[in-house]
C-alpha positions as a printed NumPy array, in Angstrom:
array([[109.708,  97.666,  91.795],
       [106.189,  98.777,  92.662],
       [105.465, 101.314,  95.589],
       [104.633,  99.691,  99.126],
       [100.627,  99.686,  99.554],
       [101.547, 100.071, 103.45 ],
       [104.566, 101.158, 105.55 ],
       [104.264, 100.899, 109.52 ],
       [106.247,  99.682, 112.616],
       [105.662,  96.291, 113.94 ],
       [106.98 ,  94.497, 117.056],
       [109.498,  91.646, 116.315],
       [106.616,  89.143, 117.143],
       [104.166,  90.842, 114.608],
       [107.208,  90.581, 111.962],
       [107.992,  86.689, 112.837],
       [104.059,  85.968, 112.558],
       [103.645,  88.383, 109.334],
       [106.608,  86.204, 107.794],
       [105.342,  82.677, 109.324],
       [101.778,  83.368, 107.408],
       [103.654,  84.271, 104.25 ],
       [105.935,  81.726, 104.757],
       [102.822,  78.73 , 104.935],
       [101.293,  80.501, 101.72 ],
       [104.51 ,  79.378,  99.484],
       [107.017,  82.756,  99.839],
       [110.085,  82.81 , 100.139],
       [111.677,  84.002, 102.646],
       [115.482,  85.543, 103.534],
       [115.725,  86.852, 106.712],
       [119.655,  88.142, 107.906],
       [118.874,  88.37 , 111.78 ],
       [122.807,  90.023, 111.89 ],
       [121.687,  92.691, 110.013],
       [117.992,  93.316, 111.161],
       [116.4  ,  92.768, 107.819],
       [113.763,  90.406, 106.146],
       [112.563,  90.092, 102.617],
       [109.652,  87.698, 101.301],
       [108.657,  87.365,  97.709],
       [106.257,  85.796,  96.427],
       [107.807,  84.392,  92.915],
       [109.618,  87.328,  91.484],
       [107.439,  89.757,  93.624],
       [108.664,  91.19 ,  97.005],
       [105.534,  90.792,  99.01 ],
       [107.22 ,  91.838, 102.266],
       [110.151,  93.97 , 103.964],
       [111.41 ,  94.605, 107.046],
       [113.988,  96.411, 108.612],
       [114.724,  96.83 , 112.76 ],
       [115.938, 100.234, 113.732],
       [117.919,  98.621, 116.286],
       [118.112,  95.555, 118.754],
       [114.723,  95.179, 121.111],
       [113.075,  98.194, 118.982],
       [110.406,  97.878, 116.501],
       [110.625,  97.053, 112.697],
       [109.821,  99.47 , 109.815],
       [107.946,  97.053, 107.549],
       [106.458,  97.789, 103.963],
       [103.639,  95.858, 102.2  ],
       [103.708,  95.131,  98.669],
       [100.95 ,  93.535,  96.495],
       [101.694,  90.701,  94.005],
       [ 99.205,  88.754,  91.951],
       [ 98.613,  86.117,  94.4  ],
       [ 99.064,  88.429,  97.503],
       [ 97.372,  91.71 ,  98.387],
       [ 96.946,  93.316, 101.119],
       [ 94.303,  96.314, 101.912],
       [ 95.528,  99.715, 102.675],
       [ 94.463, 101.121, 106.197],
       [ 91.66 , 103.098, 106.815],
       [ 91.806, 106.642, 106.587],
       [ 94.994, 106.766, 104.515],
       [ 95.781, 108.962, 101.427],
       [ 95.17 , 107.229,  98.153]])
């Protein structure tokens, strides 16, 4: 598996519109809301991850590119 492009914290509404995008674009999407966690791929690519370090806190998510999906690495951060 590739490295992330991007790893951040996101509020559980930034996570559920992240996924709903991805979602409309054709990923797939498995989501365990038991367990916190969310994975979207786009084919065989994981394009998306999420994880929730605990009920009502945020979500450590990591980016991934795939052919059809990129996404841009924030400004300012190492190469």
């Amino acid at each position: 598996m590739s490295r992330p492009v991007s790893t951040g914290l996101m509020t559980k509404a930034q996570v559920t519109e992240r996924v709903g995008l991805l979602y409309e674009q054709g990923c797939d999407v498995k989501s365990d809301a038991d367990a916190g966690t969310v994975e979207v791929k786009d084919g065989d690519d994981v394009v998306f991850r999420g994880l929730e370090k605990g009920r009502g806190q945020p979500w450590i998510v990591m980016h991934y590119n795939s052919d059809r999906i990129t996404w841009q690495k924030p400004e300012g951060s190492a190469p």
